[in-house]
C-alpha positions as CSV (number, residue, x, y, z in Angstrom):
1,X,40.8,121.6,120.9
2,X,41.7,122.5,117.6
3,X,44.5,124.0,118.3
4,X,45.8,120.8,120.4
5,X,48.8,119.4,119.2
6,X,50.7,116.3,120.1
7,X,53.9,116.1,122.1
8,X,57.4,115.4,120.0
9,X,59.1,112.9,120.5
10,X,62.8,112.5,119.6
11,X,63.2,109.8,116.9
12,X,66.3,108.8,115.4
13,X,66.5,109.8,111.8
14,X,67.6,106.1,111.2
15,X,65.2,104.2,113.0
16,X,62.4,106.7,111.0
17,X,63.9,105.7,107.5
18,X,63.4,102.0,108.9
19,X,59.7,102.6,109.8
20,X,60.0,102.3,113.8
21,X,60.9,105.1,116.2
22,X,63.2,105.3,119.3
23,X,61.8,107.3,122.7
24,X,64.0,109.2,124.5
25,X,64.0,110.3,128.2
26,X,64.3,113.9,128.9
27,X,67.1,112.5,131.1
28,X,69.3,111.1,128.5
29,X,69.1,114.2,126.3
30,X,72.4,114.3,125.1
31,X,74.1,115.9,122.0
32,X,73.4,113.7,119.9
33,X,69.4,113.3,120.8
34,X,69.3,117.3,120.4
35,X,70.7,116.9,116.5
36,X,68.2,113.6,116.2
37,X,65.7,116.6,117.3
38,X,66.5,119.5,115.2
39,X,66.7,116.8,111.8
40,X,62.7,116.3,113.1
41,X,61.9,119.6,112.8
42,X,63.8,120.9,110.0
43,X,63.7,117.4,107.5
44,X,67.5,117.6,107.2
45,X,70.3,114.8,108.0
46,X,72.9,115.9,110.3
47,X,75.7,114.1,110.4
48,X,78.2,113.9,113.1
49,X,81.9,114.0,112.4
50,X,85.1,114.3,114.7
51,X,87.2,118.0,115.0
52,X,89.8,116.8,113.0
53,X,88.7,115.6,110.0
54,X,89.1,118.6,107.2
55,X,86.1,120.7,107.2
56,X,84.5,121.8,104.1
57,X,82.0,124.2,103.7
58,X,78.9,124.3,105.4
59,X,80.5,122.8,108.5
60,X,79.6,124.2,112.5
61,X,81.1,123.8,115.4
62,X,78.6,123.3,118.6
63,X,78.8,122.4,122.0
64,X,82.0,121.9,124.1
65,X,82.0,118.2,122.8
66,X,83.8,120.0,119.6
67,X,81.4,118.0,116.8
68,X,80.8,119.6,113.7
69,X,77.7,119.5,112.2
70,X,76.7,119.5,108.2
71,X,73.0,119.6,106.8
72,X,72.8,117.6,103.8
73,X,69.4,119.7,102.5
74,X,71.8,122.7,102.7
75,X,74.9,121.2,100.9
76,X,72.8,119.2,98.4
77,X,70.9,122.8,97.8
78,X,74.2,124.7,97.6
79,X,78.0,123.5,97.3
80,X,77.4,119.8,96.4
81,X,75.4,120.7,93.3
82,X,78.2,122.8,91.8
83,X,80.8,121.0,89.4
84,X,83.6,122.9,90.4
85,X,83.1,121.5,94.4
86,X,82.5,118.3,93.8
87,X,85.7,118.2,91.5
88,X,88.1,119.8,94.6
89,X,86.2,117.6,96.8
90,X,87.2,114.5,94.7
91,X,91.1,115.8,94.0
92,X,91.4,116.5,97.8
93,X,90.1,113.0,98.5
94,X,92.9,111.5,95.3
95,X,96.1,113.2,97.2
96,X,94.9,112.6,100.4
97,X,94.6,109.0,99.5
98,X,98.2,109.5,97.6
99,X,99.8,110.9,100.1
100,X,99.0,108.0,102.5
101,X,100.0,105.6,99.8
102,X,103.0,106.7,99.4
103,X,103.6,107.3,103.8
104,X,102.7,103.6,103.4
105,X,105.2,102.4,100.9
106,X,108.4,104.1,102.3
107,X,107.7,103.0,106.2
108,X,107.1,98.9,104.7
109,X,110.2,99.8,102.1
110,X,112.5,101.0,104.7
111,X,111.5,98.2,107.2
112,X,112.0,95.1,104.8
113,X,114.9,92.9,105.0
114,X,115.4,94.1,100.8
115,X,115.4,97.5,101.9
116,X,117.1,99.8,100.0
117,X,117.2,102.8,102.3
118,X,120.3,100.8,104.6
119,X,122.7,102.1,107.4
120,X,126.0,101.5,106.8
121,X,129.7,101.6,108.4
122,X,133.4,102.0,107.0
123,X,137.1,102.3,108.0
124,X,139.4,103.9,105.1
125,X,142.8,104.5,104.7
126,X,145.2,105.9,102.2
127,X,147.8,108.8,100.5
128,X,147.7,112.3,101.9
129,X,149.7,114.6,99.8
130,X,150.4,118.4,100.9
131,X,151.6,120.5,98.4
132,X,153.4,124.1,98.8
133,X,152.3,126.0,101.4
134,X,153.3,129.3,102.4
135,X,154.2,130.4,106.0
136,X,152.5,134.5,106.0
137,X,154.3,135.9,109.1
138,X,153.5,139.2,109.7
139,X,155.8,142.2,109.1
140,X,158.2,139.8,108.6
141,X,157.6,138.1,104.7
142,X,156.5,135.0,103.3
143,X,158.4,131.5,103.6
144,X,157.8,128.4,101.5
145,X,157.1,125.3,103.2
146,X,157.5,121.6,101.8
147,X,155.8,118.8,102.8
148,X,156.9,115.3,102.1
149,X,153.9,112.5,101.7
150,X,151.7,111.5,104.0
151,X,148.3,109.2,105.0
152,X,145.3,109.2,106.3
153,X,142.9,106.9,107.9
154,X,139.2,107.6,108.9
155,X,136.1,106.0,109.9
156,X,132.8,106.4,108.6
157,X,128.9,106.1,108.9
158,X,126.0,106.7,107.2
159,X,122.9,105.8,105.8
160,X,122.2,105.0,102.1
161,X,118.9,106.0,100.1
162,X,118.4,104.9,97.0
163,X,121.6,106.3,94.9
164,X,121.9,109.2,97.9
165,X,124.6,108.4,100.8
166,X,124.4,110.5,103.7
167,X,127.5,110.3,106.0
168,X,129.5,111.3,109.1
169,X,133.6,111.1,108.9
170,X,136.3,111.2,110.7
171,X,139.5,111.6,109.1
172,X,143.5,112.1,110.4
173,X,146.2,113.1,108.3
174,X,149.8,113.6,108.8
175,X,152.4,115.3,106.5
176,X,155.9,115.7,107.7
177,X,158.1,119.3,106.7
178,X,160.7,117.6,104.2
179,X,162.3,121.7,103.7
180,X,161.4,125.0,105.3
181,X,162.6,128.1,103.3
182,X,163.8,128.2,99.6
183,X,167.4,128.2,98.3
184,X,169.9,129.4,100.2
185,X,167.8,130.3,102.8
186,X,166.6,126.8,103.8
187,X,166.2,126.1,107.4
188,X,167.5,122.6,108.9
189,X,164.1,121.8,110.7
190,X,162.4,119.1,111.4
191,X,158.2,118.9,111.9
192,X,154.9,118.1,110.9
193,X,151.6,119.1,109.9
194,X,148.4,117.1,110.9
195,X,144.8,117.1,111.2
196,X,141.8,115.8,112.5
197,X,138.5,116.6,110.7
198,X,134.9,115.8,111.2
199,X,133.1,116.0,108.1
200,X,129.5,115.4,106.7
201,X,129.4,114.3,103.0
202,X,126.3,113.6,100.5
203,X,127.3,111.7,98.0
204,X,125.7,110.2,94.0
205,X,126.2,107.2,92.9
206,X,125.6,107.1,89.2
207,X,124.0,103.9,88.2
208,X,125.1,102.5,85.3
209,X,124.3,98.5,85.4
210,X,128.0,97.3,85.8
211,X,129.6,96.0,88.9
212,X,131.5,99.1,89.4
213,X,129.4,102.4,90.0
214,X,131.0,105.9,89.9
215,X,130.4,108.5,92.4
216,X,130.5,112.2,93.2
217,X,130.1,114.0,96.5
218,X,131.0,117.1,98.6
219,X,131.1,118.3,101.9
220,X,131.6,120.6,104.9
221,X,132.5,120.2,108.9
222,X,135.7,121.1,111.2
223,X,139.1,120.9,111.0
224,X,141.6,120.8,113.5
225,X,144.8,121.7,112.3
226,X,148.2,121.4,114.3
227,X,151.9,122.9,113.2
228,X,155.0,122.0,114.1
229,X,158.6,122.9,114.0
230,X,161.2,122.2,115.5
231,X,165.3,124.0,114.5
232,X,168.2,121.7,114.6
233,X,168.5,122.6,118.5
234,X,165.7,120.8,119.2
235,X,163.4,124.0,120.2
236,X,159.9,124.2,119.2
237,X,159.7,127.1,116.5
238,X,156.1,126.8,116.0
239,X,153.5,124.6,118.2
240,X,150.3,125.3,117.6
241,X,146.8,124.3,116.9
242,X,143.7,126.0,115.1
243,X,140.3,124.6,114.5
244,X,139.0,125.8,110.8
245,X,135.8,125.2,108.6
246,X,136.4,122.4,106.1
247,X,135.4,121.6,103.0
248,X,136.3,118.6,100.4
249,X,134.7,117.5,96.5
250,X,134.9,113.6,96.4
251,X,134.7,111.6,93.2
252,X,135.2,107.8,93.3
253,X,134.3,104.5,92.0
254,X,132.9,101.7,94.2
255,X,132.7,97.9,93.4
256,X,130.3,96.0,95.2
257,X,132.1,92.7,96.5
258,X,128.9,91.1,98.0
259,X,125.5,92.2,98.8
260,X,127.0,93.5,102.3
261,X,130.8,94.5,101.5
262,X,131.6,97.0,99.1
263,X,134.8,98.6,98.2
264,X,135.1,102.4,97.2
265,X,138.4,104.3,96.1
266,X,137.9,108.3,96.3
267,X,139.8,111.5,95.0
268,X,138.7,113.8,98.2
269,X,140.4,117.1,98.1
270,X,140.5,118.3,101.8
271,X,140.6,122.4,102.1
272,X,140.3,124.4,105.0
273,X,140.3,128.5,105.4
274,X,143.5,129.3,107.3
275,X,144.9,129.6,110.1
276,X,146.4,131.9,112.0
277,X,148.9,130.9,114.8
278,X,151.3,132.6,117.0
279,X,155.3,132.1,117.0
280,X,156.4,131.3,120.7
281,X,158.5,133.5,122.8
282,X,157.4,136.6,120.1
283,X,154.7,138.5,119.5
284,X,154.6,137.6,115.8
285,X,151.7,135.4,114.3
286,X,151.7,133.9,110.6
287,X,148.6,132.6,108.3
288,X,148.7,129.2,106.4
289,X,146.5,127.1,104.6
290,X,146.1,122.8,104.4
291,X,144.9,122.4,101.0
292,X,145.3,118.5,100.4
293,X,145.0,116.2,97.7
294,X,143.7,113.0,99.2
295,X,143.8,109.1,97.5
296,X,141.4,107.0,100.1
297,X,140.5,103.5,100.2
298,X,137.4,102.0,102.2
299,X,135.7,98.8,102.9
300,X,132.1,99.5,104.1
301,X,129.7,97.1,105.5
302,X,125.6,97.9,105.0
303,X,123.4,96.8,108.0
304,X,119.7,94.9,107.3
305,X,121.0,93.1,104.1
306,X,119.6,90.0,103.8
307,X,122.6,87.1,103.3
308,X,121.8,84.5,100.4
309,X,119.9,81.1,102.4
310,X,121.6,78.2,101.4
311,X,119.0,75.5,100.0
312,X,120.0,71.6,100.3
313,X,120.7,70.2,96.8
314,X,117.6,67.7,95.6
315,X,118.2,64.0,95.8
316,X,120.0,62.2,92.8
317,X,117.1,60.5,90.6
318,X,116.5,57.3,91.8
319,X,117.1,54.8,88.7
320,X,114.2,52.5,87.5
């Protein structure tokens, strides 16, 4: 008899630190009863916590139900009484808690009416100017080429972030041959040179409090690039096409006209690498360029801008 002891019973750690106890039937063991049971026997809390919160140390995986456990006698004992713990504990907790902040403020900022990150659309036209080029053909020489002025019109989309604009463009340009040769040797031809590019452009705009912001911007994409020539028989000398990476600097100013409509007038200088195209009816081929020099006007619109309500003017006083 004296060495009789009596039977344990599962109690819930809570329900002891209240002053009552819980039974348990063997059939409804489960893994939480079996921690309720070791924190009996050993006079630690366990706490229960899901996989994916972050895991600091001291933490054990059991069971296939993928809970970790922690004994507080352990940490208070060990990592939670050291300064230098409790410190990374507290700065993980401050940028966790940032980092959510900040999740938080772009996702409402971007989903208000007064957003200021805003999509945004645009059609521009304007001057295309083509300077001296230079016909390479091979084994043959080099023959000057003048182009006469031209346009362009485009079409645009982007979205605006703050003082960042990220776009798309599409842009067509024409420049016709106004002489083909030098001097004596000039050639009566006729022709042109145009091209359709596909562009994407990040541009600054520089705030600066006034009405009208400057800007600066660059960027890269396709080109297509199509030559033609025609002699005063009306042949085709050259036909041919080439697409070419593409590249252009931008620098503008743009006046907002209304919350929704603003106006920008660019310098965009439009390169490309060049081309290489064959002569028909030979087996000659010649390299050019399209360098241009590029004067554009656009109207764009910006989406999810709130327009101004208009309130009904109060009453006239009423006289005594």
């Amino acid at each position: 008899m004296g060495n009789w002891r009596p039977p344990i019973q599962a109690v819930d750690p809570m329900c002891r630190a209240r002053g009552r106890s819980h039974r348990v039937s063997p059939l409804q063991i489960t893994g939480k009863h079996l921690l309720q049971r070791i924190s009996l026997l050993t006079g630690a809390g366990l706490v229960l916590a899901p996989r994916w919160l972050r895991r600091p140390a001291g933490y054990e995986t059991v069971g296939p139900a993928k809970a970790v456990i922690v004994s507080e006698a352990k940490q208070s004992r060990g990592d939670d009484a050291h300064p230098r713990s409790r410190l990374l504990r507290r700065l993980r907790l401050l940028a966790m808690t940032t980092f959510v902040e900040v999740v938080s403020f772009l996702a409402v900022g971007l989903r208000s009416s007064d957003a200021w990150g805003q999509y945004y659309i645009g059609g521009q036209a304007g001057w295309t100017g083509l300077p001296y080029e230079t016909d390479a053909i091979a084994g043959v020489g080099s023959v000057p080429v003048e182009f006469s002025a031209g346009y362009n019109v485009g079409v645009r989309g982007g979205y605006q972030l703050g003082p960042w604009r990220f776009e798309e463009e599409y842009s067509y340009r024409r420049n016709n041959v106004a002489e083909y040769g030098a001097g004596d040797d000039t050639y009566a031809v006729s022709g042109n040179r145009h091209t359709h590019s596909i562009m994407t452009n990040v541009l600054y705009d520089v705030t600066t409090g006034w009405p009208v912001t400057p800007h600066i911007g660059v960027g890269i994409g396709a080109m297509n690039v199509f030559d033609g020539l025609r002699g005063s028989g009306g042949g085709p000398v050259f036909n041919n096409s080439s697409w070419q990476f593409a590249y252009q600097a931008i620098a503008g100013i743009r006046y907002d006209i209304s919350p929704v409509f603003a106006l920008d007038l660019d310098y965009r200088y439009l390169a490309t690498t060049e081309s290489t195209f064959g002569i028909p009816n030979t087996n000659l081929s010649y390299r050019t360029g399209d360098n241009t020099n590029n004067f554009v006007l656009s109207l764009t619109y910006r989406f999810g801008v709130p327009l101004p309500s208009e309130t009904p003017a109060p009453p006239p006083p009423t006289s005594p």
